[in-house]
Backbone as CSV, one residue per row, in Angstrom:
resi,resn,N_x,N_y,N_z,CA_x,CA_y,CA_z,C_x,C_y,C_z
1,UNK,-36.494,13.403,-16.509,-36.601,12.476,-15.373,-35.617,11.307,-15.525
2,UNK,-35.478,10.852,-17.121,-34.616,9.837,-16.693,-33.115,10.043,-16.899
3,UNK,-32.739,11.162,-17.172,-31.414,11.591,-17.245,-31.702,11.914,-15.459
4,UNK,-32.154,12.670,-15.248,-31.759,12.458,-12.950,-31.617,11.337,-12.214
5,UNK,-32.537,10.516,-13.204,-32.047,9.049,-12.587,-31.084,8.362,-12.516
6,UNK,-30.000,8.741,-14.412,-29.507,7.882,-14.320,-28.058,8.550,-13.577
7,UNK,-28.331,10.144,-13.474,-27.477,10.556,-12.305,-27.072,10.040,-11.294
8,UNK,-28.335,9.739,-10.668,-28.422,9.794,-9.462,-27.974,7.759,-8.852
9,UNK,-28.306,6.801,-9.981,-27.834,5.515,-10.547,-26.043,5.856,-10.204
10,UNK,-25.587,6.693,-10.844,-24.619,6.987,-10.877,-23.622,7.466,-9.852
11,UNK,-24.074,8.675,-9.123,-23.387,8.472,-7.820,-23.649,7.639,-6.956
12,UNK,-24.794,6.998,-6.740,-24.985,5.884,-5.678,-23.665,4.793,-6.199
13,UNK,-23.495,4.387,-7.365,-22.486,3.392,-7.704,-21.155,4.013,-7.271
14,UNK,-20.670,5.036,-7.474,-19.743,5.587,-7.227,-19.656,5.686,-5.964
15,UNK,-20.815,6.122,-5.000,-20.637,5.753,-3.615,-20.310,4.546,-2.957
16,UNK,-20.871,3.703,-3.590,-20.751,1.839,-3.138,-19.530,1.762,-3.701
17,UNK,-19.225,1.712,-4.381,-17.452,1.619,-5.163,-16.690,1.945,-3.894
18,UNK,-16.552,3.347,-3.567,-15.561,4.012,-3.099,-15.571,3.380,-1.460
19,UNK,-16.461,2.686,-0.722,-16.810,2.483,0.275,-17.063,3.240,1.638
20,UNK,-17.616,3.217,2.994,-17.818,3.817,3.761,-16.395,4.059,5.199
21,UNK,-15.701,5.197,5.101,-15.331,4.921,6.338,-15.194,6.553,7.057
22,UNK,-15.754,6.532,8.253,-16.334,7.265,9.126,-15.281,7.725,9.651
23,UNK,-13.992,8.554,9.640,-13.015,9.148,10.717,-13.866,9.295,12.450
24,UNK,-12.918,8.593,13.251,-13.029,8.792,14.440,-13.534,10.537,15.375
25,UNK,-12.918,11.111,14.538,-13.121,12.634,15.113,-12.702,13.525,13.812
26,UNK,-13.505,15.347,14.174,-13.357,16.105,13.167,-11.983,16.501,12.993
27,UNK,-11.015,15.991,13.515,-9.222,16.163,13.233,-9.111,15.769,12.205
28,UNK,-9.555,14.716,11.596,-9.158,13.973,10.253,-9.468,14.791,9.161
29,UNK,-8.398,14.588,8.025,-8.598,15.351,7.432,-8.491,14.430,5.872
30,UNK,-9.347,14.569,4.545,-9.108,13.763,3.258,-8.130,14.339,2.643
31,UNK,-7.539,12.712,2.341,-6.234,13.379,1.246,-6.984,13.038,0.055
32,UNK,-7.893,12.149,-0.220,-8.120,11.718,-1.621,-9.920,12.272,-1.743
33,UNK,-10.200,13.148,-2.581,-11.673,13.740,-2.232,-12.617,12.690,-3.253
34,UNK,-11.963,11.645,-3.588,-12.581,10.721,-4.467,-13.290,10.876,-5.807
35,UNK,-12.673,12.582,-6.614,-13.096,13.156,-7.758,-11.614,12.956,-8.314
36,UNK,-10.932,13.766,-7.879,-9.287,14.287,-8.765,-8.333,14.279,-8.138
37,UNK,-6.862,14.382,-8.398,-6.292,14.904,-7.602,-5.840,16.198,-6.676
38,UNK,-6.917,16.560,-6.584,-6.114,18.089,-5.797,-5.602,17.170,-4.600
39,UNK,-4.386,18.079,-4.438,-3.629,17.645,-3.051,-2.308,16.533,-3.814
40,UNK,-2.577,16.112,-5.090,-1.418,15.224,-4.918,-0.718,16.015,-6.178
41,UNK,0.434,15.028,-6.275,1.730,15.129,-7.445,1.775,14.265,-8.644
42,UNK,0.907,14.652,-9.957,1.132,13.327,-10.630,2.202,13.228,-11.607
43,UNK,2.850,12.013,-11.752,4.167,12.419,-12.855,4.597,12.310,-13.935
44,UNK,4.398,13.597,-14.388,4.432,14.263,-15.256,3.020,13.966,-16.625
45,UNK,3.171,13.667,-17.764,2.475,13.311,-18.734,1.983,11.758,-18.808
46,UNK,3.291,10.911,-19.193,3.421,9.736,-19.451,2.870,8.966,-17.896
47,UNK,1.550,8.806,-18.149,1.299,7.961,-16.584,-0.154,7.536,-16.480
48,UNK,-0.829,6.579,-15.955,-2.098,5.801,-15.903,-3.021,5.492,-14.770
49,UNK,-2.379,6.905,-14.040,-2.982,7.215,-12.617,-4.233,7.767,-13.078
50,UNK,-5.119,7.335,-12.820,-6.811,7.945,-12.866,-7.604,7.389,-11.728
51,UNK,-8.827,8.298,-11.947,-9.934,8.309,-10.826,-11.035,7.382,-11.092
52,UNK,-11.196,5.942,-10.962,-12.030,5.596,-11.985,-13.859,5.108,-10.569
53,UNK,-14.774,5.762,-10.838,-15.852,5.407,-9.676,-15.432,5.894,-8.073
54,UNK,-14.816,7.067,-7.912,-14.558,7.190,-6.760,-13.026,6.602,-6.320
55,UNK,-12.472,5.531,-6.377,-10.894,4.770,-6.222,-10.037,5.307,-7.006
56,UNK,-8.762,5.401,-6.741,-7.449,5.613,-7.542,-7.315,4.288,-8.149
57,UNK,-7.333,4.279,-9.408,-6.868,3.279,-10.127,-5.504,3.474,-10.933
58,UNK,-4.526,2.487,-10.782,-3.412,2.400,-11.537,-3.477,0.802,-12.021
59,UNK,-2.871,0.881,-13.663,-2.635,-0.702,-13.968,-1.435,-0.419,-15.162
60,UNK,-1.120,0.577,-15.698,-0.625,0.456,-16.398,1.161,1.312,-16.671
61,UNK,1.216,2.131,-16.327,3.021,2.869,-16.479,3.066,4.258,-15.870
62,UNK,3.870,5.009,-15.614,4.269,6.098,-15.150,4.932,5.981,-13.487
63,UNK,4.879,6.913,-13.041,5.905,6.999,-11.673,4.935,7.301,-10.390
64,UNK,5.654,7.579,-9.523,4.898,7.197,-7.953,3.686,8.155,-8.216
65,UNK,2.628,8.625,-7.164,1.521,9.548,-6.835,1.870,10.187,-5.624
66,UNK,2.263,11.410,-5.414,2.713,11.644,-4.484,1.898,13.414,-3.749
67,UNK,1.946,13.086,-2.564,1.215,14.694,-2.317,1.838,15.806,-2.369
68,UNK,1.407,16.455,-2.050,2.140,17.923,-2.443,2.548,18.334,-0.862
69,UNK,1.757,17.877,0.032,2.204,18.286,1.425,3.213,17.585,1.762
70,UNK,4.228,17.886,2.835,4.615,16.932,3.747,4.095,16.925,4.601
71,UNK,4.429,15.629,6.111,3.787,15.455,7.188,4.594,15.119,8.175
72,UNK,4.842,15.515,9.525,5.808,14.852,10.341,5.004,13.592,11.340
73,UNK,4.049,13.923,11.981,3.162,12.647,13.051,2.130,13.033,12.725
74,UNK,1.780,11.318,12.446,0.569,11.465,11.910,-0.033,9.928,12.007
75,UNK,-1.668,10.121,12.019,-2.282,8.871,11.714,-2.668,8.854,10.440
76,UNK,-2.493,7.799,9.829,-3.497,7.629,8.137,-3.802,6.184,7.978
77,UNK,-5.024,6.787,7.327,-6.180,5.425,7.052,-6.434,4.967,5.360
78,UNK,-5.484,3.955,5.165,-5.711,4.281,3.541,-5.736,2.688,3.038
79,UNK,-7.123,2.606,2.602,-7.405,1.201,2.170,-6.846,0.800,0.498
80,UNK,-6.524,-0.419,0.560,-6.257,-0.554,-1.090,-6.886,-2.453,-1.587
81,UNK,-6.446,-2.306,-2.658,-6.665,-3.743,-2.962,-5.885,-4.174,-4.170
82,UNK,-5.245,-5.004,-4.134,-4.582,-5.446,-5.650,-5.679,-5.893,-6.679
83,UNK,-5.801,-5.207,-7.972,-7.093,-5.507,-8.330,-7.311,-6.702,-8.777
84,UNK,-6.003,-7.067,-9.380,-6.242,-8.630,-10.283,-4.446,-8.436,-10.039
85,UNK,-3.741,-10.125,-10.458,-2.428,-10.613,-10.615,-2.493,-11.056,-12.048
86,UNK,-1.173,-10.690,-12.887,-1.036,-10.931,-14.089,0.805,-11.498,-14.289
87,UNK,0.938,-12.096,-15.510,2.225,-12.363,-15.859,2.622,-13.776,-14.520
88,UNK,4.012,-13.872,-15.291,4.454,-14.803,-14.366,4.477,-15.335,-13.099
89,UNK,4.572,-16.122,-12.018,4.565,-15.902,-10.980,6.188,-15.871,-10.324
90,UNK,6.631,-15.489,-9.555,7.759,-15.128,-8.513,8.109,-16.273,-7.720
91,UNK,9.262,-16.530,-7.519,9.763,-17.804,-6.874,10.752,-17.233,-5.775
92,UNK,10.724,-17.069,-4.379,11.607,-16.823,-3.538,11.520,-17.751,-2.576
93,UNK,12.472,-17.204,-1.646,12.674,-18.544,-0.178,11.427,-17.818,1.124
94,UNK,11.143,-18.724,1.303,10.077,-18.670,2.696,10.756,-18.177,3.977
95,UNK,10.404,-16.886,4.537,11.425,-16.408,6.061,10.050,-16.748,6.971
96,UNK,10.774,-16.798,8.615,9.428,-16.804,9.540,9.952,-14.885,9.886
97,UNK,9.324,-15.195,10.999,9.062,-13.753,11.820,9.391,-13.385,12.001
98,UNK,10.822,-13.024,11.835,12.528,-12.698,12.315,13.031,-12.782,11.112
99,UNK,12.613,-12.820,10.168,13.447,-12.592,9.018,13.981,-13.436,8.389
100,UNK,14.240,-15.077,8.943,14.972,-15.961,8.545,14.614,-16.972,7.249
101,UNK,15.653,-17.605,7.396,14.996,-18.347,5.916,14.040,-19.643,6.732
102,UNK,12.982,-19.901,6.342,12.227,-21.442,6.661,13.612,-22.662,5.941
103,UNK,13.300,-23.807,6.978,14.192,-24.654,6.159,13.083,-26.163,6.293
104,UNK,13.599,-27.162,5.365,13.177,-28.186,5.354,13.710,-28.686,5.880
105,UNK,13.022,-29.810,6.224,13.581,-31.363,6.932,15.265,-31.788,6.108
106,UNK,15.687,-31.277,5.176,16.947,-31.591,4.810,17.893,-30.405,5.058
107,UNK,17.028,-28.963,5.978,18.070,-28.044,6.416,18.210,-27.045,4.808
108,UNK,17.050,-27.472,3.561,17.577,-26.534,2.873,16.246,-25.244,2.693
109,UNK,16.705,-24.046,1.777,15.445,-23.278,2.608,14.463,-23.501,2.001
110,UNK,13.410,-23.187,2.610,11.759,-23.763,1.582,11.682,-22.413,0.730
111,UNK,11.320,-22.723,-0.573,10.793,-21.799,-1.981,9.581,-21.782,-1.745
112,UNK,8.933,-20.601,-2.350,7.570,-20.241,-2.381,7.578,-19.916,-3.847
113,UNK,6.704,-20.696,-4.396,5.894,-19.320,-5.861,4.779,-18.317,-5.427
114,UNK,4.501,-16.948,-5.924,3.247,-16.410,-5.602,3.362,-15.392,-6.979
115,UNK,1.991,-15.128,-7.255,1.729,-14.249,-7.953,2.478,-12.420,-7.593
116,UNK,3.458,-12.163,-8.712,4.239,-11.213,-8.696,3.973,-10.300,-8.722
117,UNK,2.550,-9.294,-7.842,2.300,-8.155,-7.257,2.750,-7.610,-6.891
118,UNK,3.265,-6.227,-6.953,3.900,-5.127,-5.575,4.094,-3.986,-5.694
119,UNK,2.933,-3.466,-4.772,2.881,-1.697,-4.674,3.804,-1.201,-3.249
120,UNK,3.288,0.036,-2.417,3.890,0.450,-1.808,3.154,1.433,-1.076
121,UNK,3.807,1.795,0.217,2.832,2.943,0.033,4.400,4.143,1.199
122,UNK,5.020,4.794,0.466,6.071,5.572,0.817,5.643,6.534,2.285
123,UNK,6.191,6.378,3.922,5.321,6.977,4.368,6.189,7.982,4.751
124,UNK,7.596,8.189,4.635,8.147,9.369,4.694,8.675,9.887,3.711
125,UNK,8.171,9.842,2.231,8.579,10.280,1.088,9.628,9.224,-0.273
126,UNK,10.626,8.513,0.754,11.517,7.946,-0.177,11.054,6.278,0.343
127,UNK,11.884,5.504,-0.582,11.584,4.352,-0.555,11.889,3.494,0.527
128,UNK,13.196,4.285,1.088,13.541,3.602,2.967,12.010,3.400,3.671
129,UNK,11.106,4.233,3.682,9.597,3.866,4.713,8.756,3.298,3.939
130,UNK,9.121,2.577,2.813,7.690,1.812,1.848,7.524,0.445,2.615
131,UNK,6.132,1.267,3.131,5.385,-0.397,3.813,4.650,-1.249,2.513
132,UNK,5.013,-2.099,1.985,5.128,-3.125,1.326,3.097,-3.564,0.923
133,UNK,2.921,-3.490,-0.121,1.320,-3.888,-0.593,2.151,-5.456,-1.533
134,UNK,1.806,-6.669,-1.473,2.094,-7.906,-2.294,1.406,-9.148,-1.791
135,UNK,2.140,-9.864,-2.288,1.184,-11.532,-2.388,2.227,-12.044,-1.418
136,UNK,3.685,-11.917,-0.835,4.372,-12.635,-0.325,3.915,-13.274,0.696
137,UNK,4.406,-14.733,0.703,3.890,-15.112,2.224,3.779,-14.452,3.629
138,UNK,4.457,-13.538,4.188,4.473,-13.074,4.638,3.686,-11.875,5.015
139,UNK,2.939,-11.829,4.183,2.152,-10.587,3.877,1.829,-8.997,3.952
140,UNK,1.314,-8.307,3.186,1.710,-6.664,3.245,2.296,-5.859,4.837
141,UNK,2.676,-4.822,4.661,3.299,-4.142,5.437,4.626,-4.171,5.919
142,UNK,5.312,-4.902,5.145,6.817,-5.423,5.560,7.767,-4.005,5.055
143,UNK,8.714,-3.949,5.690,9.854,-2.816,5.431,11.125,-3.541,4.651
144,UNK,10.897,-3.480,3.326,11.736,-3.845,2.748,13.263,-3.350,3.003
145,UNK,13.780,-2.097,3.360,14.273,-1.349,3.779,15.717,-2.068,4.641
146,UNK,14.369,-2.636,5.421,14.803,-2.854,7.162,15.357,-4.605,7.344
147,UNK,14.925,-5.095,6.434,14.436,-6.863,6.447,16.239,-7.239,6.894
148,UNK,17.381,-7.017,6.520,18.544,-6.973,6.903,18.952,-6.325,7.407
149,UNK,18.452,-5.944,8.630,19.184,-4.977,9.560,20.063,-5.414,10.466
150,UNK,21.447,-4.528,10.914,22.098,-5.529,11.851,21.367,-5.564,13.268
151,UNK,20.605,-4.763,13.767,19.654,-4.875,15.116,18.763,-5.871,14.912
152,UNK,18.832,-6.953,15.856,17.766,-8.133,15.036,16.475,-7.726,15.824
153,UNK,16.122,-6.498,16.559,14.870,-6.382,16.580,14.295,-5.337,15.896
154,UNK,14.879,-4.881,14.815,14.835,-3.629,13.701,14.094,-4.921,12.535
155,UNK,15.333,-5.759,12.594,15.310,-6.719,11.708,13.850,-7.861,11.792
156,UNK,13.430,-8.289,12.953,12.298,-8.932,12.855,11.008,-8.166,12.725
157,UNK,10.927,-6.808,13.283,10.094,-5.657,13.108,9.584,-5.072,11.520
158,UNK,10.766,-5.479,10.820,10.689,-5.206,9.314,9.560,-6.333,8.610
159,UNK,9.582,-7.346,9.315,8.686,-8.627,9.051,7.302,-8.407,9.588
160,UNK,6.298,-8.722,9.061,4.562,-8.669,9.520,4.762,-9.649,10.393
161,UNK,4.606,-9.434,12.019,3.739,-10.449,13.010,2.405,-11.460,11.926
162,UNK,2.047,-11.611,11.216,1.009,-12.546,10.714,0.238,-11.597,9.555
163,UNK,0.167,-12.607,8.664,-0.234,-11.990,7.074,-1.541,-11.875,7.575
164,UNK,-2.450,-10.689,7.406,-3.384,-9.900,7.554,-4.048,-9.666,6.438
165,UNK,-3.400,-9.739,5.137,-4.635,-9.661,4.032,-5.520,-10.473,3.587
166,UNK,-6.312,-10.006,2.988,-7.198,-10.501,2.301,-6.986,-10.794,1.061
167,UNK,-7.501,-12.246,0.561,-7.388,-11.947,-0.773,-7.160,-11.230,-1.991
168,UNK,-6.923,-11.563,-3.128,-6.513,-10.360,-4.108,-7.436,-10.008,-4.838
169,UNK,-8.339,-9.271,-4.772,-9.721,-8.259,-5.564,-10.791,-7.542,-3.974
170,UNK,-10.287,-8.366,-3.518,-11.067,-7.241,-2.086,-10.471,-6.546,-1.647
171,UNK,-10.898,-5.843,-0.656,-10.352,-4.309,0.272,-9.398,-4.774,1.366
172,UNK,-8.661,-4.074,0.996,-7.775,-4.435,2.810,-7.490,-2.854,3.312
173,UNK,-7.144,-2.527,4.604,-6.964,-1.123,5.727,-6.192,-1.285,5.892
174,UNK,-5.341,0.065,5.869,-4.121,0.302,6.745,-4.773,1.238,7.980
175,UNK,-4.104,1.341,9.011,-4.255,2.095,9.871,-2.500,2.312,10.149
176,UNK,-2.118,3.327,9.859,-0.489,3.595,10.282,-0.491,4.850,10.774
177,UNK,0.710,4.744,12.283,1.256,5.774,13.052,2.513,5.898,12.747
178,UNK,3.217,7.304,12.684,4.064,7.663,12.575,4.304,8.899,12.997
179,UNK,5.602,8.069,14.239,5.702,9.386,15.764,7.286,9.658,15.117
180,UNK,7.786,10.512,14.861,9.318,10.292,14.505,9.474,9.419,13.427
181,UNK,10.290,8.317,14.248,10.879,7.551,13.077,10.506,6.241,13.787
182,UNK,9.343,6.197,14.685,8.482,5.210,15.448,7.446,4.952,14.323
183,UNK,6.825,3.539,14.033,6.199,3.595,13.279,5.061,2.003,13.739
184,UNK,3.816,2.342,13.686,3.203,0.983,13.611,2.117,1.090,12.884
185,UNK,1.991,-0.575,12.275,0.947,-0.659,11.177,0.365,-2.055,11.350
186,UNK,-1.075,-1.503,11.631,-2.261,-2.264,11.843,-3.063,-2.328,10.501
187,UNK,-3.322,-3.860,9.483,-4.392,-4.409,8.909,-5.108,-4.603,9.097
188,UNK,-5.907,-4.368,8.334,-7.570,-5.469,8.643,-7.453,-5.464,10.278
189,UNK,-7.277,-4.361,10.878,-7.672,-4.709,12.481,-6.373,-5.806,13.162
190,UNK,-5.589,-5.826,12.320,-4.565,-6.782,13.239,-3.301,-6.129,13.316
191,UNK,-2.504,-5.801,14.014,-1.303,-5.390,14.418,-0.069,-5.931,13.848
192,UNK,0.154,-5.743,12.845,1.219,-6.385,11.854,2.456,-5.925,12.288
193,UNK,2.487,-4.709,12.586,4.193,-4.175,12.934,3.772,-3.020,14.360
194,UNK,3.817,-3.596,15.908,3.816,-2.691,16.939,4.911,-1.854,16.660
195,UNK,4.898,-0.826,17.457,5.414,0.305,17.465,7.488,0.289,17.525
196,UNK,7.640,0.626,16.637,9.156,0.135,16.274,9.856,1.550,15.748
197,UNK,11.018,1.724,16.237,11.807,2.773,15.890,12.549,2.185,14.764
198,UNK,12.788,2.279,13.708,13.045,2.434,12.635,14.442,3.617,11.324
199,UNK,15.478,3.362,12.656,16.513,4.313,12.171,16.548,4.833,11.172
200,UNK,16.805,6.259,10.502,16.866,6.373,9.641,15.474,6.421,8.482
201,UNK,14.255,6.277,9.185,13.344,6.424,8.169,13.080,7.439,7.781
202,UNK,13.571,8.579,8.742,13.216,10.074,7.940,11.824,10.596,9.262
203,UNK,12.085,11.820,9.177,10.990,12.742,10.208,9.857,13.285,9.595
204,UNK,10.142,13.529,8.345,9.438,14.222,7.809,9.314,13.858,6.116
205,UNK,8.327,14.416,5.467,8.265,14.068,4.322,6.290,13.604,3.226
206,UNK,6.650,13.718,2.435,5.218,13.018,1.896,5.095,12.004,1.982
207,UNK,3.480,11.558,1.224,2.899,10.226,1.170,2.990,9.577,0.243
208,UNK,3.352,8.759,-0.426,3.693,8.225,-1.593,2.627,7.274,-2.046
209,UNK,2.401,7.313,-3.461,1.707,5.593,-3.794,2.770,5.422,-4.569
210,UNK,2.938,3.997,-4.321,3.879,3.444,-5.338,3.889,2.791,-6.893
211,UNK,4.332,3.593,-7.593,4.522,2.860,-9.051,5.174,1.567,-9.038
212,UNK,5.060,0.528,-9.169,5.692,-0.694,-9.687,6.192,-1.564,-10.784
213,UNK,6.108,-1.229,-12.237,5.452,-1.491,-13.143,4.097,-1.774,-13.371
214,UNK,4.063,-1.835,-14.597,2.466,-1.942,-15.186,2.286,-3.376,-16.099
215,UNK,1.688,-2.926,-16.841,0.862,-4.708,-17.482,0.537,-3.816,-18.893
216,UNK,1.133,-4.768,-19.724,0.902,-3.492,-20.902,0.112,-5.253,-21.849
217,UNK,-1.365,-4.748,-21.765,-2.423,-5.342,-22.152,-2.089,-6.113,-23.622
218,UNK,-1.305,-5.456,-24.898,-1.122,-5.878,-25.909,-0.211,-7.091,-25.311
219,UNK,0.943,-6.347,-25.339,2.000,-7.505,-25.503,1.706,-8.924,-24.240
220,UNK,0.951,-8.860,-23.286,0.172,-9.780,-21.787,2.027,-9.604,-21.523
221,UNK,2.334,-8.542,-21.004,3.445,-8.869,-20.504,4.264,-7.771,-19.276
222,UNK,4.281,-8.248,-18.062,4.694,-7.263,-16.894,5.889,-6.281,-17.347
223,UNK,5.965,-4.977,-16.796,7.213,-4.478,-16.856,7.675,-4.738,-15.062
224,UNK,8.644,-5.508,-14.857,8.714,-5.604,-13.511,7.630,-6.437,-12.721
225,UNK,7.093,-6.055,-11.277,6.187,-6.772,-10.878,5.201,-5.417,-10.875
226,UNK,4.143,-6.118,-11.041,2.419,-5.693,-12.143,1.837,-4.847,-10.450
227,UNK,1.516,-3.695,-10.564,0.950,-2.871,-9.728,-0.782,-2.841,-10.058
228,UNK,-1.159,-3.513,-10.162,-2.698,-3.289,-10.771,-3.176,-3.319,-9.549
229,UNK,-3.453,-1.725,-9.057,-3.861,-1.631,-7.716,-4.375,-0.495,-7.686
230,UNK,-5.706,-0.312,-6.906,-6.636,0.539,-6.129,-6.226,1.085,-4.854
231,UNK,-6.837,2.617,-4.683,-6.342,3.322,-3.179,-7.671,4.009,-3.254
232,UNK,-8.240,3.668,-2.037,-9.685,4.609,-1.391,-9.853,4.947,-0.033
233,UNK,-10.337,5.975,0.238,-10.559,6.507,1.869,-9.586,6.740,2.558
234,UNK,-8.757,7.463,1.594,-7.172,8.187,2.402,-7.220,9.199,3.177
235,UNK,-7.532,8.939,4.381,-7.483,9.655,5.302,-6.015,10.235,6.667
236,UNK,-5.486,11.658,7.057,-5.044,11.486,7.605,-5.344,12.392,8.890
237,UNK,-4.564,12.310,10.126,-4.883,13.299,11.204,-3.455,13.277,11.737
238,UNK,-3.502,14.693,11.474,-1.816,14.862,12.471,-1.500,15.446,13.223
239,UNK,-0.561,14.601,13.960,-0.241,14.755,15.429,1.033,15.709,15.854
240,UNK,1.004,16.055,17.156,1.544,17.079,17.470,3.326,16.526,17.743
């Protein structure tokens, strides 16, 4: 009796961990079955991709997570959270909504520090479609890619309409479409990047999680910027 209990203790936690989300219709289909990877690519030996309570947990070294399918149009629903920020923090210049630099009252550009987070999440295979997981002011979903484009509405499109995350240890949603090389991505319920053609992002291809460096616990010291990040309720449905 009390070994069923503490079973049963056990998937309930693993259920609350992994959280609830309900696909709209029976089209949807799981990429992540919240046990293992079937369905994905892990690389190779050397790597710290595991399943830990239902979530993909990464904190420590190896290369992207990638599926084994490709996809051409498609919707996907794939929540994450940075689990914790470690190592130094990051010092860059402040842009608004268009890409530009913020300036001060003396015309020079405003600096930001933030904690040096940054995952990814690859949505046509290579790093040209990585919608952006970080701490930047600006906040996740940005197209690094794109941020200098000579079309300045490629170019402000590459930028989040308004930082949409949440803090760093809670859950945040993606909801992303991808018609072609049309692409929009809705947070937490807010519309970060409407529907934008995106030259060159590719038609086709897999889903990527992104490796970033890791945090190698002995030495307290980043390789790069620190990926200590969770992926749950990867869902996709694809379109014709």
């Amino acid at each position: 009796m009390q070994k069923l209990i503490l079973l049963l203790i056990t998937a309930f936690a693993s259920q609350l961990a992994a959280g609830d989300w309900n696909p709209p219709d029976k089209s949807w289909e799981k990429l992540f079955n919240g046990k293992d990877f079937t369905g994905w690519k892990l690389p190779g030996k050397e790597h710290n991709w595991q399943v830990v309570d239902g979530v993909i947990d990464y904190e420590a070294k190896g290369g992207n997570l990638v599926t084994e399918k490709s996809f051409k149009n498609y919707k996907l629903h794939i929540e994450w959270r940075l689990n914790r920020t470690v190592g130094p923090n990051f010092t860059a210049k402040h842009v608004d909504g268009q890409g530009n630099p913020v300036l001060d009252k003396d015309g020079k550009p405003v600096v930001n520090s933030f904690p040096n987070a940054d995952s990814g999440i690859f949505l046509r295979g290579t790093g040209k479609s990585q919608a952006n997981i970080w701490c930047w002011p600006c906040g996740s979903g940005q197209f690094w890619a794109f941020q200098r484009h000579k079309d300045p509405v490629v170019r402000a499109a590459a930028w989040p309409d308004k930082n949409a995350d949440k803090p760093v240890g809670e859950w945040n949603a993606f909801d992303i479409t991808m018609k072609g090389e049309e692409v929009t991505v809705v947070l937490n319920g807010v519309t970060v990047t409407p529907p934008t053609i995106f030259p060159d992002i590719g038609t086709e291809g897999p889903i990527v999680l992104q490796h970033h460096g890791g945090y190698n616990e002995k030495k307290k010291s980043c390789s790069g910027a620190s990926s200590l990040i969770q992926f749950r309720n990867i869902w996709i449905k694809e379109l014709d």
